[in-house]
C-alpha positions as CSV (number, residue, x, y, z in Angstrom):
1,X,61.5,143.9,68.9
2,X,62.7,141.1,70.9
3,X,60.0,138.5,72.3
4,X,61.1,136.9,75.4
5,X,59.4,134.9,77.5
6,X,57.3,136.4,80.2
7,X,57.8,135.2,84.0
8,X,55.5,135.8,86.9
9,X,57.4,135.0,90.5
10,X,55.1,134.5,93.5
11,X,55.8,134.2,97.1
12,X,54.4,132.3,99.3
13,X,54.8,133.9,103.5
14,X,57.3,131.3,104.5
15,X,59.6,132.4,101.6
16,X,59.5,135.5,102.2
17,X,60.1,135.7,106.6
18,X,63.3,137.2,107.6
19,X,64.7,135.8,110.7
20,X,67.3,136.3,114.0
21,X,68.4,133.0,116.2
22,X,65.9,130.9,114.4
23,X,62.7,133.0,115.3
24,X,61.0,135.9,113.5
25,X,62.7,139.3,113.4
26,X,61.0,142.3,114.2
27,X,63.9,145.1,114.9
28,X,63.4,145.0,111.1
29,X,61.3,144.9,107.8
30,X,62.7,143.0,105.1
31,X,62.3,139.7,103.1
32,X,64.4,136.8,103.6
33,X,67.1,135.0,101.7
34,X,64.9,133.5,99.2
35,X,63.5,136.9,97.7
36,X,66.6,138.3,98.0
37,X,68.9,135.3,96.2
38,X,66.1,135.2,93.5
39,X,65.9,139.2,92.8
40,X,69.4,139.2,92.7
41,X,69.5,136.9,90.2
42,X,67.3,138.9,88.3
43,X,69.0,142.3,88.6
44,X,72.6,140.9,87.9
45,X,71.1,139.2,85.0
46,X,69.4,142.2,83.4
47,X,66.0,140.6,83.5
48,X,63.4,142.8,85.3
49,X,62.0,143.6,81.6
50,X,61.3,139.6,81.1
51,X,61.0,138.8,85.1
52,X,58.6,139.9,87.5
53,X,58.0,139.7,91.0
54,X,54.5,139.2,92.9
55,X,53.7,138.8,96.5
56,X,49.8,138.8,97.9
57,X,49.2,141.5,100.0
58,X,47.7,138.9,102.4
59,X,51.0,137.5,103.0
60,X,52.4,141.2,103.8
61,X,49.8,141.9,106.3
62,X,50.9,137.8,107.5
63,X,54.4,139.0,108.2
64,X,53.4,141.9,110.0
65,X,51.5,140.0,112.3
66,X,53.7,137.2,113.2
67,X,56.3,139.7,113.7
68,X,54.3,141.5,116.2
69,X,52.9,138.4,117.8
70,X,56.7,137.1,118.4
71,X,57.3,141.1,119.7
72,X,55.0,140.2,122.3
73,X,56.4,136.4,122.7
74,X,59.5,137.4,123.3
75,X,58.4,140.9,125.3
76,X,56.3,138.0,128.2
77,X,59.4,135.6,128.1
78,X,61.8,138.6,128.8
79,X,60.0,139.8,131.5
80,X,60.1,136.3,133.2
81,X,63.5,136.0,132.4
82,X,64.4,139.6,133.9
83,X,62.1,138.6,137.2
84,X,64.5,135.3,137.4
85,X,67.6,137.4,137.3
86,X,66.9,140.1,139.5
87,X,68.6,139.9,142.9
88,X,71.9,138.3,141.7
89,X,75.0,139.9,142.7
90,X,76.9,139.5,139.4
91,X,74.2,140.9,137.5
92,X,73.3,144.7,136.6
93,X,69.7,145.5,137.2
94,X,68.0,144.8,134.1
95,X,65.6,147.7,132.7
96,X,62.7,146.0,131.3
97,X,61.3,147.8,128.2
98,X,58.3,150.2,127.5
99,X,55.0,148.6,128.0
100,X,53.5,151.3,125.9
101,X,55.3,150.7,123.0
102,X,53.9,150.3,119.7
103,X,55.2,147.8,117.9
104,X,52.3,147.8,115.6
105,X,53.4,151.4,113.9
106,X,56.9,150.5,114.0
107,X,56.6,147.5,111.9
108,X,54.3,149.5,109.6
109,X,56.5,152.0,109.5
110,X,59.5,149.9,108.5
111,X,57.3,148.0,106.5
112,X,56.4,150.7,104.0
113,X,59.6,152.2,104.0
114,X,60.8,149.1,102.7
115,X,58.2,148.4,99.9
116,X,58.9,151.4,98.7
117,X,62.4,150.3,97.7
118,X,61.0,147.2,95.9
119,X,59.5,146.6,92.2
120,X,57.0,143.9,93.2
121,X,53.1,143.6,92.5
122,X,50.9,143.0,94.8
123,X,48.1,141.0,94.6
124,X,44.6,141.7,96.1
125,X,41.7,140.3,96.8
126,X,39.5,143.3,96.0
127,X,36.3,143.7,97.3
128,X,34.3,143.1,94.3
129,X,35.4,139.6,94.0
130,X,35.2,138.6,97.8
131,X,32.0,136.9,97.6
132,X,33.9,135.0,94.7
133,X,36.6,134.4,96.5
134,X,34.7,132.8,99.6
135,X,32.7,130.8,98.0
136,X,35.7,129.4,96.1
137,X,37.2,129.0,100.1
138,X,34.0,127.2,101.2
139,X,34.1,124.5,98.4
140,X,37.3,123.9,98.5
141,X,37.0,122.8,102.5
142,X,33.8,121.3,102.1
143,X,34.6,119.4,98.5
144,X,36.9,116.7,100.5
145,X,36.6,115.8,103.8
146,X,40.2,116.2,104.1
147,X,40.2,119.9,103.4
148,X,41.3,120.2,100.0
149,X,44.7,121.5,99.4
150,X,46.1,124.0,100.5
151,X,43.2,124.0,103.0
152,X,45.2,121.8,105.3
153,X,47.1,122.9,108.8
154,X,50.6,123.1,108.5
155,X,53.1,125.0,111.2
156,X,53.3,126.0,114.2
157,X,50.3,128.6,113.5
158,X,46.9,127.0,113.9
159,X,45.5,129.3,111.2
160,X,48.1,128.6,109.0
161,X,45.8,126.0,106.6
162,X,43.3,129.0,106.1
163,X,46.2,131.7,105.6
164,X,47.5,129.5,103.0
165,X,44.2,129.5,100.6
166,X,44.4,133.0,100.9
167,X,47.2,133.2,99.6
168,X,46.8,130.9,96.7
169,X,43.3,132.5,96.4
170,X,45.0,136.0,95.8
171,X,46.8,134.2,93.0
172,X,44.1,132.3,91.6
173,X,41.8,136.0,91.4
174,X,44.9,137.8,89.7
175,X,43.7,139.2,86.2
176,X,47.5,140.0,85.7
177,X,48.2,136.5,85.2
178,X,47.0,136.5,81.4
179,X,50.2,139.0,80.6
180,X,52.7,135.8,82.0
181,X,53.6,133.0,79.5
182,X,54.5,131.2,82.6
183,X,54.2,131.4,86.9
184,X,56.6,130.2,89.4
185,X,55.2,129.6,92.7
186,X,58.1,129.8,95.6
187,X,56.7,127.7,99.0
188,X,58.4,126.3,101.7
189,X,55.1,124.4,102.5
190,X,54.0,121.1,100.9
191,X,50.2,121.8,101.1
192,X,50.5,123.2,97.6
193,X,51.1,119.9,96.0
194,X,48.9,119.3,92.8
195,X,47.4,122.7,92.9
196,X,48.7,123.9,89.9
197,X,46.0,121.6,88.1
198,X,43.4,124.1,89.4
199,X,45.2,127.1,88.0
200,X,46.2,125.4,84.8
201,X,42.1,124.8,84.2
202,X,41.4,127.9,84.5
203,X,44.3,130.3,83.2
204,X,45.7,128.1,80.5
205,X,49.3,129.0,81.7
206,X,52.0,127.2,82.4
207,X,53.1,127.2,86.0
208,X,55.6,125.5,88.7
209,X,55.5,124.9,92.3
210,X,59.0,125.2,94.0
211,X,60.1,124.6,97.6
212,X,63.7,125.9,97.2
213,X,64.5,129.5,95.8
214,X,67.8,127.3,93.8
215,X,65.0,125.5,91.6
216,X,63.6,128.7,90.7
217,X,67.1,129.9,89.8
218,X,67.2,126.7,87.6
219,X,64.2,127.3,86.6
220,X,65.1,130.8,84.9
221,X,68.7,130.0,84.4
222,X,66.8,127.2,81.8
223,X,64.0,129.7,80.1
224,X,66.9,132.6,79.8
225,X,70.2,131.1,79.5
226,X,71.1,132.1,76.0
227,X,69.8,135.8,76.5
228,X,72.1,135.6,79.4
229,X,75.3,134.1,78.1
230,X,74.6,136.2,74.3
231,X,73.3,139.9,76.0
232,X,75.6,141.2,73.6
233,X,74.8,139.8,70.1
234,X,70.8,140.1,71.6
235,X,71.2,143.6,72.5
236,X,73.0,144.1,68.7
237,X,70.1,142.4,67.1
238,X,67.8,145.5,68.8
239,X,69.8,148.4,67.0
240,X,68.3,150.6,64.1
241,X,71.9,149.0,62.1
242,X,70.6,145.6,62.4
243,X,66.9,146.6,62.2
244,X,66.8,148.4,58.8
245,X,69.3,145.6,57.6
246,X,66.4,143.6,58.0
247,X,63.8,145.7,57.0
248,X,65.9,146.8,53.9
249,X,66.7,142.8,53.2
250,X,63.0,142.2,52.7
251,X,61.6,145.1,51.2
252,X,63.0,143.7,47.5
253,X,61.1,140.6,47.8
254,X,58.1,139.8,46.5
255,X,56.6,136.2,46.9
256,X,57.2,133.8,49.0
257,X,56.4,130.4,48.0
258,X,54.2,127.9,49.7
259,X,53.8,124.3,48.9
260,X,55.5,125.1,45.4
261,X,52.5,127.9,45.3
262,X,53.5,131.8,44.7
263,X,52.3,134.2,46.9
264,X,52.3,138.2,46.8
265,X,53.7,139.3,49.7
266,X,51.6,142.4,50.7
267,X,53.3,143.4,54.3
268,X,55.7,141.5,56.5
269,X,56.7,142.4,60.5
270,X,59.8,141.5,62.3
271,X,57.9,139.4,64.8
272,X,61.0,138.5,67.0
273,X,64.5,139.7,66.6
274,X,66.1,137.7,68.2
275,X,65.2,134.4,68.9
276,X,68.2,132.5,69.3
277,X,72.1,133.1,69.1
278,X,73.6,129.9,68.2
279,X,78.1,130.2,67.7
280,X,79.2,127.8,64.6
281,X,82.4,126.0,64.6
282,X,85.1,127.8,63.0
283,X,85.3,127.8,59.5
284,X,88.2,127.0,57.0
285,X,89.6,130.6,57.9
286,X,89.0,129.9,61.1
287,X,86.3,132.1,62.0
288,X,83.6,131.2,64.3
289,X,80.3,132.9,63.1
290,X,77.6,133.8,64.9
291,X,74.0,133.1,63.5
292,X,70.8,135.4,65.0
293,X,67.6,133.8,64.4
294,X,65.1,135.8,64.0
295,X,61.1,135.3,63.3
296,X,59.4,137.1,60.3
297,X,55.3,137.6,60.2
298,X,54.9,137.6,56.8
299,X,51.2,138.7,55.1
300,X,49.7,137.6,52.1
301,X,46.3,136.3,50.2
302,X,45.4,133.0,48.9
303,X,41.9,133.1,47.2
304,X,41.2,136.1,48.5
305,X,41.3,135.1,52.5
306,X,43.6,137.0,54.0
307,X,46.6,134.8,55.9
308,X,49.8,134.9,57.5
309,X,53.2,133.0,57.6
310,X,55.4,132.9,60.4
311,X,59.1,132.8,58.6
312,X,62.7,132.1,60.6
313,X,65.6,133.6,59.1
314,X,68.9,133.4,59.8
315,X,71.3,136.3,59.8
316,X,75.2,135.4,59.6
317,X,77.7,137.5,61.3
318,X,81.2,137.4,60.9
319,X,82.6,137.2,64.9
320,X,81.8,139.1,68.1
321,X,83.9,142.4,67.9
322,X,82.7,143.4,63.8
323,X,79.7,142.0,63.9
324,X,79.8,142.5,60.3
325,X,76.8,140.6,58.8
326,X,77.8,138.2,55.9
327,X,74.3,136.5,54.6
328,X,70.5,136.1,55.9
329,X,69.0,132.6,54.7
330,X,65.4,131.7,55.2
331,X,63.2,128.7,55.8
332,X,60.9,129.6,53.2
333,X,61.6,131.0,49.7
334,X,61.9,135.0,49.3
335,X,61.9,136.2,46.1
């Protein structure tokens, strides 16, 4: 197998609201330019193994409601606007819409229609842990007399500061988060700042809070740009060929040595792959070889305690099109 890092992409609401003429759309369901520049990304790229995406159900069921709030905004405005209007020779009589429609069941509607076309996980607050997750809510308002962040009010929404703990909350509570080597965090709010302290505490994973969807394209760009730029020699290093090279390479050795100690060397396991690609400059002949690191778990006794040694080797191949593999060096001694 191949180990590559594994990345967790939340949303935050505000990166996620689709727009018309600068106010929230509601004709449709869909996420905004942010989800849709960063799933891309991660779809041209081949990544959806390595990359996933998250959004809190709380900020679905946010979306839903601003959209139908602004339905009726716009719905009050229109009708004044229409009332204005009316009389004017130039201008047509002007049908005002349904009262009775239900913009409610249409947004739901659209909304699930649209879910349904997207590989994202959805974190929930479930029941069990509500209790948990209000009494987390209460301290961190009552903690600080400023409202500790995100408990602050931000927007043009007046529950926007309590929306946003939610939110975070839902993250926070998200048992999925021990699969992730690392989080990304996508916010167009500030309240966030220092936050990731709090989650560091308590999950022990690495995580980033971004305001602009093209730092978390740097962001992957940085943790996956030699998967990217090498897919082909990566994807070679994942063939039986390659594999039982490997596997056949280490099967006629039998110590490895330690500290100028031998050791028996009772099992080994092709840990990663494919670690690295790295291109040498060309040669006398003027070949440029290409080198696969790989990792190497490899098993043996000292004493009689059972121990393990984690072993890079390097495999040489002749160029891209043959692939033709020329020598595997290691970092310890095989013999």
């Amino acid at each position: 197998m191949s180990y590559k890092l594994k990345t967790l992409i939340v949303f935050d609401t505000n990166s996620l609201r689709s727009t018309e003429a600068g106010e929230v759309a509601y004709s449709f369901f869909a996420f905004g330019r942010p989800f849709q520049v960063i799933e891309g990304f991660i779809i041209e790229n081949n990544l959806t193994d390595d990359i996933h995406i998250a959004i809190p159900t709380w900020a679905i069921e946010e979306l839903k409601d601003q959209k139908q709030r602004q339905y009726k905004t716009d719905i009050a405005e229109f009708q004044k606007l229409a009332k204005r209007l009316s009389g004017l020779p130039h201008i047509p009589e002007i049908a005002l819409p349904e009262t009775e429609f239900d913009c409610a069941s249409y947004i739901e509607e659209k909304a699930i229609a649209y879910l349904d076309t997207k590989q994202v996980k959805r974190l929930e607050i479930k029941e069990e842990i509500a209790n948990t997750v209000l009494r987390s809510m209460m301290t961190r308002v009552m903690k600080d007399e400023s409202k500790k962040k995100p408990f602050a009010h931000s927007g043009k929404y007046k529950d926007a500061g309590f929306k946003d703990n939610v939110v975070w909350e839902s993250l926070m509570h998200f048992a999925g988060v021990a699969d992730y080597d690392k989080i990304i965090f996508l916010t167009k709010d500030g309240d966030y700042k220092n936050c990731e302290i709090e989650f560091k505490e308590k999950w022990n994973r690495y995580i980033t809070i971004w305001q602009d969807e093209n730092n978390v394209i740097a962001d992957i760009q940085k943790d996956y740009d030699n998967y990217i730029k090498e897919r082909v020699i990566h994807d070679y290093a994942q063939t039986d060929y390659f594999i039982d090279y490997l596997n056949d390479n280490l099967k006629v050795l039998s110590t490895i040595t330690i500290e100028d100690i031998d050791f028996a060397i009772e099992n080994f396991q092709l840990t990663d792959l494919c670690a690295n690609v790295e291109r040498m400059p060309p040669n006398e002949d003027s070949e440029e070889n290409i080198v696969i690191h790989s990792i190497i778990t490899v098993h043996y006794s000292q004493e009689g305690t059972k121990k393990m040694q984690e072993v890079k080797a390097r495999t040489t191949l002749s160029d891209d099109y043959a692939k033709n593999i020329i020598s595997t060096e290691y970092d310890f001694e095989l013999e």
